[in-house]
C-alpha positions as CSV (number, residue, x, y, z in Angstrom):
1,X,220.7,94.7,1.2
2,X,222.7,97.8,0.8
3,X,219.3,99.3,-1.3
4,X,217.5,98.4,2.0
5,X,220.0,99.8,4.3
6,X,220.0,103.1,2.1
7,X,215.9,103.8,2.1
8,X,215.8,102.8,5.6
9,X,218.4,105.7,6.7
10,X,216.7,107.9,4.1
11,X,213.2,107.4,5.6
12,X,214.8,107.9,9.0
13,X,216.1,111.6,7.9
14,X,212.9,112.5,6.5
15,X,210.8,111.1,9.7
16,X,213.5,113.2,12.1
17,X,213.6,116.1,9.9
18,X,209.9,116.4,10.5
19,X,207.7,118.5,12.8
20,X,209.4,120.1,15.9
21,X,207.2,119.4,18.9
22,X,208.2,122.1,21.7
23,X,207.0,121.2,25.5
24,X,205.3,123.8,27.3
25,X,206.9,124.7,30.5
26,X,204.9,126.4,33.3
27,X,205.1,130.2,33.9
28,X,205.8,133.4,31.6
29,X,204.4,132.9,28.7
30,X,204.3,136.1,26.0
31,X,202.0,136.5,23.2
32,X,202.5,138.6,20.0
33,X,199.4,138.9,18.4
34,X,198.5,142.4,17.0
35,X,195.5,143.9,18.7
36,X,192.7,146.0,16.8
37,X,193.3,149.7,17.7
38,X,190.2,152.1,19.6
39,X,189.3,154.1,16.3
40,X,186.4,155.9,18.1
41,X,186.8,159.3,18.9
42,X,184.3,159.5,21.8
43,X,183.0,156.8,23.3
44,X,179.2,156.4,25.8
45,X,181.3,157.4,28.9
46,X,181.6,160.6,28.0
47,X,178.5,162.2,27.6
48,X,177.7,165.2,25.5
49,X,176.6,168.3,27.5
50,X,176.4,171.7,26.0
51,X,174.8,173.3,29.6
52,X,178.1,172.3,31.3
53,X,179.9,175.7,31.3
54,X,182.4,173.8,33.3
55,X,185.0,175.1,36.5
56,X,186.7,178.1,35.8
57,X,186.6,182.4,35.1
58,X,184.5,182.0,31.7
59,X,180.8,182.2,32.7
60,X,179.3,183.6,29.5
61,X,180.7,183.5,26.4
62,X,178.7,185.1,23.2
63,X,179.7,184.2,19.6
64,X,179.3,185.9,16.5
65,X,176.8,184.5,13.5
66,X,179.7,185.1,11.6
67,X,183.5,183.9,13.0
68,X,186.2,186.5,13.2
69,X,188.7,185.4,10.4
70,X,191.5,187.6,12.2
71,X,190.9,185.7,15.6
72,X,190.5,182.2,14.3
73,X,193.9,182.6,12.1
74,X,195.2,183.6,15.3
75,X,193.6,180.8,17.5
76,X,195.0,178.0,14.5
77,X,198.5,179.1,15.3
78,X,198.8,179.1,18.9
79,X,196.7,175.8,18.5
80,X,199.3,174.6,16.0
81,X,202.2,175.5,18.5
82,X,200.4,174.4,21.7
83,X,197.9,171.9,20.8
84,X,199.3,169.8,18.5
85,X,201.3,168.1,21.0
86,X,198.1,165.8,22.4
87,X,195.2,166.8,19.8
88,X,194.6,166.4,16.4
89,X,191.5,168.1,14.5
90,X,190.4,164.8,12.9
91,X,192.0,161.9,15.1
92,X,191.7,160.7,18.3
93,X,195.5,161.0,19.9
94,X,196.8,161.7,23.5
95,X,193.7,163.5,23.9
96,X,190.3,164.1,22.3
97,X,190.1,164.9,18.3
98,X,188.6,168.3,18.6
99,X,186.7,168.8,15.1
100,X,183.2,169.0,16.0
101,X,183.6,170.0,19.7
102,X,181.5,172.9,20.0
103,X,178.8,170.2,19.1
104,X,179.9,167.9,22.3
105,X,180.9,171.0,24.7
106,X,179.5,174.8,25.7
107,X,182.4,177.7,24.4
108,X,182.6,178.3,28.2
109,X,183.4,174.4,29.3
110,X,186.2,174.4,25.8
111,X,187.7,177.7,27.2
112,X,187.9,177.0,31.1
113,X,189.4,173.7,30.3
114,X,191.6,175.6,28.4
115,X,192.9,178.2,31.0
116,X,191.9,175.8,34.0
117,X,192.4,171.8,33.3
118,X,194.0,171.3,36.7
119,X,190.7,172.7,38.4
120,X,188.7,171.4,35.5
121,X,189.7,168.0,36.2
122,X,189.0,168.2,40.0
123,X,186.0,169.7,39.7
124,X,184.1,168.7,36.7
125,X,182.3,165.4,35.7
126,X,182.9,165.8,32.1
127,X,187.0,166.2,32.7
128,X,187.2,163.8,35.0
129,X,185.0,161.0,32.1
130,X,187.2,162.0,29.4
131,X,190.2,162.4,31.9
132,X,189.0,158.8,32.7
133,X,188.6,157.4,28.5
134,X,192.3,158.7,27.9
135,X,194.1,156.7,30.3
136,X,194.3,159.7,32.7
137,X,196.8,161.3,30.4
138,X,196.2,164.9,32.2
139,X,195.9,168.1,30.3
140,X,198.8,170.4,31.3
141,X,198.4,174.1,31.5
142,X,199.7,175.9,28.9
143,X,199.2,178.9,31.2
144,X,197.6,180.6,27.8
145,X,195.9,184.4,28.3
146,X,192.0,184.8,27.8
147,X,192.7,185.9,24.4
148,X,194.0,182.9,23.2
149,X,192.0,180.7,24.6
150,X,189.3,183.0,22.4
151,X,191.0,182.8,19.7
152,X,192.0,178.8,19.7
153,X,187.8,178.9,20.5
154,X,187.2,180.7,16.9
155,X,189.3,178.7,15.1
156,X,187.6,175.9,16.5
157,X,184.5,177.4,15.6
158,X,185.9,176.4,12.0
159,X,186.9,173.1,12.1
């Protein structure tokens, strides 16, 4: 009997000692799945335009077969004190990754939205897609001089 008694209160341990079942009560519920990161760097929205000269002073730009060393050394250190903050050459970040942009955009739309985002974003269709793909995270204005948006544009030029 006392065998009995013992395998019975064993089985009843193992049986309560089992899988918890939880009841689901109504209302906030949170999830904590990971999510697959955007690894694009430009998405369909966002068209490529190199006509667009954009809103701003630059109307006409000319560039050199040959880029200005001096200027783009130049241009990669303001960039690397001013830029860096929202752009990366390679990777998408708070804003756009910027190798390759003189592919996407004219010199005079990358320098006007340099010296004039605010109006750039107002005013142009372009600013106000990509303004749109980067959850309106707005370009501030670095209030930079024609030269270095020139020079940020030649060192560009090199990426």
């Amino acid at each position: 009997m006392k065998k009995i008694f013992s395998i019975l209160a064993l089985g009843a341990l193992i049986v309560s000692c089992g899988e918890k079942k939880e009841e689901k009560k109504p209302g906030f519920e949170m999830n904590r799945t990971k999510t697959e990161a955007k690894t694009t760097t430009e998405t369909q929205e966002v068209p490529v335009d190199l006509s667009n000269k954009g809103v701003g002073p630059i109307t006409a730009i000319t560039l050199d077969a040959d880029i200005n060393t001096d200027m783009a050394t130049a241009g990669e250190e303001k960039f690397r004190t001013v830029c860096t903050a929202c752009h990366m050459v390679d990777k998408r970040m708070i804003g756009p990754a910027l190798k390759g942009v003189l592919d996407r955009r004219s010199p005079e739309w990358v320098m006007n939205m340099i010296l004039n985002p605010d109006k750039m974003i107002k005013e142009d269709p372009i600013a106000q897609a990509l303004l749109k793909e980067y959850n309106n995270a707005i370009m501030i204005n670095q209030n930079l001089s024609e030269g270095d948006a020139r020079s940020i544009l030649e060192y560009l030029r090199t990426l």
